[in-house]
C-alpha positions as CSV (number, residue, x, y, z in Angstrom):
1,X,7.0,5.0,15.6
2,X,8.4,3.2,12.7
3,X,10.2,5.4,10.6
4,X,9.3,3.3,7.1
5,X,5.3,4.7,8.1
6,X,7.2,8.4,7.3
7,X,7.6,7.7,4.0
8,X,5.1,6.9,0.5
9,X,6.5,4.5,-2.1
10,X,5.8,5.9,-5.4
11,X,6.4,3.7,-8.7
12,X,6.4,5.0,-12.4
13,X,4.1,3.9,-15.1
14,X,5.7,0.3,-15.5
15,X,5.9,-0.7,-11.9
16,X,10.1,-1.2,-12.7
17,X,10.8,1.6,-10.4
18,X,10.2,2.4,-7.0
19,X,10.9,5.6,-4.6
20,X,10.8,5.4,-1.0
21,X,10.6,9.2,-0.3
22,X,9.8,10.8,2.8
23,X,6.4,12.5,3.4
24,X,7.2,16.0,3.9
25,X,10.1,15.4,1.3
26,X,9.5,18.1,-1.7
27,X,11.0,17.2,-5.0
28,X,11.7,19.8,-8.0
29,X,9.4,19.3,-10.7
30,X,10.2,17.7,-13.8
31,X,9.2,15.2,-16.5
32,X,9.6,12.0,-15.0
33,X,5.6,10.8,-13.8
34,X,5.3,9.0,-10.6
35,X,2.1,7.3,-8.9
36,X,1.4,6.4,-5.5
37,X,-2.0,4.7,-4.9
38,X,-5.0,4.6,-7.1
39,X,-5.0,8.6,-7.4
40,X,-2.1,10.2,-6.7
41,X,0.3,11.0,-9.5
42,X,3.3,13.5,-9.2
43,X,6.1,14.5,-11.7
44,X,9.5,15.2,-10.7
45,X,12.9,15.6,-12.2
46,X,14.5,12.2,-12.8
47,X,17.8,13.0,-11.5
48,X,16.1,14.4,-8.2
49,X,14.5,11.0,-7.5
50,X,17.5,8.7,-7.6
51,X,18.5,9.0,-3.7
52,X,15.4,7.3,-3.0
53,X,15.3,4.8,-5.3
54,X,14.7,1.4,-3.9
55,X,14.8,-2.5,-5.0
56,X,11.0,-4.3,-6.3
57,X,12.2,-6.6,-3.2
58,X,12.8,-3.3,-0.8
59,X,9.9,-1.9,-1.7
60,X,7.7,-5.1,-1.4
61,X,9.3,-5.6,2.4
62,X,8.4,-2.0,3.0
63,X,5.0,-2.5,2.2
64,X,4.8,-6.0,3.9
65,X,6.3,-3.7,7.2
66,X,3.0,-1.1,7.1
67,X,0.8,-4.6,7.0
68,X,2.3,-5.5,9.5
69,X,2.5,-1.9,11.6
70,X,-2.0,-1.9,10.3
71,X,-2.1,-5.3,12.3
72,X,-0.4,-4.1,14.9
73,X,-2.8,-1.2,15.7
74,X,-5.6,-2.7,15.2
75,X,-4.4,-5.0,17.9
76,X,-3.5,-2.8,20.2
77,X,-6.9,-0.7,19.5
78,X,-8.6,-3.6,20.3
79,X,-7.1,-4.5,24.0
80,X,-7.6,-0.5,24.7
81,X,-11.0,-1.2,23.9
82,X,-11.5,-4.3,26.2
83,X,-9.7,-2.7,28.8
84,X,-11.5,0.3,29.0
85,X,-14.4,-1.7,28.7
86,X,-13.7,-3.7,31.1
87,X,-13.0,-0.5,33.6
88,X,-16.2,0.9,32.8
89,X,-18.3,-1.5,33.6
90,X,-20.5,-0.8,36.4
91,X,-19.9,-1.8,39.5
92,X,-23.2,-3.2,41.2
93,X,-23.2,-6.0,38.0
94,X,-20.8,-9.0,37.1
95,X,-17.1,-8.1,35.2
96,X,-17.8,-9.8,31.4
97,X,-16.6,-13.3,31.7
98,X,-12.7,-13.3,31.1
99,X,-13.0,-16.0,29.2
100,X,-15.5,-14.2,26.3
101,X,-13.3,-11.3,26.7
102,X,-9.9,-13.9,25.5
103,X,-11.9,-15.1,22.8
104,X,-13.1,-11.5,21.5
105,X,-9.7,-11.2,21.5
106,X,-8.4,-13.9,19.8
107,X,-11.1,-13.2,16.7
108,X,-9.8,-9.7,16.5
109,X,-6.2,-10.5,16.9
110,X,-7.6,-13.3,14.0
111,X,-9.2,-11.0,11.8
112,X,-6.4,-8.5,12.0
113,X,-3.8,-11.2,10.9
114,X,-6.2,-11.7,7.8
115,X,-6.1,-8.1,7.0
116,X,-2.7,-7.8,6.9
117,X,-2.1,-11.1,4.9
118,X,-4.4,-9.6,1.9
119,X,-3.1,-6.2,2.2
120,X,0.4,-8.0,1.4
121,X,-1.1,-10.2,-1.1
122,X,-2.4,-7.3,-2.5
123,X,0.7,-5.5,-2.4
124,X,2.8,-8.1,-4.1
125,X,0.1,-8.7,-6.7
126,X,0.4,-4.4,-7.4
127,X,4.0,-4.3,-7.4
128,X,4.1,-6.7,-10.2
129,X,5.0,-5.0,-13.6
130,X,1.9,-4.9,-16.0
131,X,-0.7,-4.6,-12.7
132,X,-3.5,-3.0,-13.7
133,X,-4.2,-2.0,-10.0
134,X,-2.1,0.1,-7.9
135,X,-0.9,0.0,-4.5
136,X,-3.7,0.7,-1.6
137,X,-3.7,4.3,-1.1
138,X,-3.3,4.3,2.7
139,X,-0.5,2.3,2.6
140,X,1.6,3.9,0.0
């Protein structure tokens, strides 16, 4: 597993900061208010934070990376379901045509590309300072 899916980017108020901080990472409270998603806020001491501290440009790969990692599973979700479609099928009627199964495939792989394109649209759009929208929540 990628370890950039162990960690949330959080960003303060004016989307000029950004903190790539591992999940299970615990910070000491303090003043300084970050947000991570639509509805997750946290505040933490300033000082604390700093080690994790990361460039717009870092933090924009990163979340192009978990686009990338979503389109990725759905991809392979989608060959484990055709192949364990394809194994189930009973055996007194006809295997579904390969060539229907390549082109299930092909839409899927398709649609997944498309996902992950407007999930990093979206990203880069939310990273941008002044964004009235955050980050999707399952990414950050």
């Amino acid at each position: 597993m990628d370890s950039s899916s162990l960690s949330h980017l959080w960003f303060d108020n004016d989307r000029t900061h950004f903190f790539l901080v591992p999940k299970d990472k615990e910070l000491p409270t303090g003043d300084f208010i970050l947000r991570r998603g639509i509805s997750h806020q946290i505040q933490v001491d300033e000082v604390d934070i700093q080690p994790y501290a990361v460039t717009k440009e870092a933090a924009r790969t990163w979340l192009d990376s978990q686009a990338e990692h979503v389109m990725e599973e759905v991809k392979d979700s989608a060959v484990d379901f055709l192949e364990r479609f394809r194994s189930n099928s009973p055996s007194d009627s006809s295997p579904p045509d390969p060539a229907t199964l390549e082109e299930l495939a092909t839409g899927i792989e398709t649609l997944a590309a498309a996902l992950a394109e407007k999930l990093r649209s979206k990203a880069r759009t939310d990273t941008s300072p002044g964004s009235k929208t955050a980050p999707h929540s399952d990414l950050c």
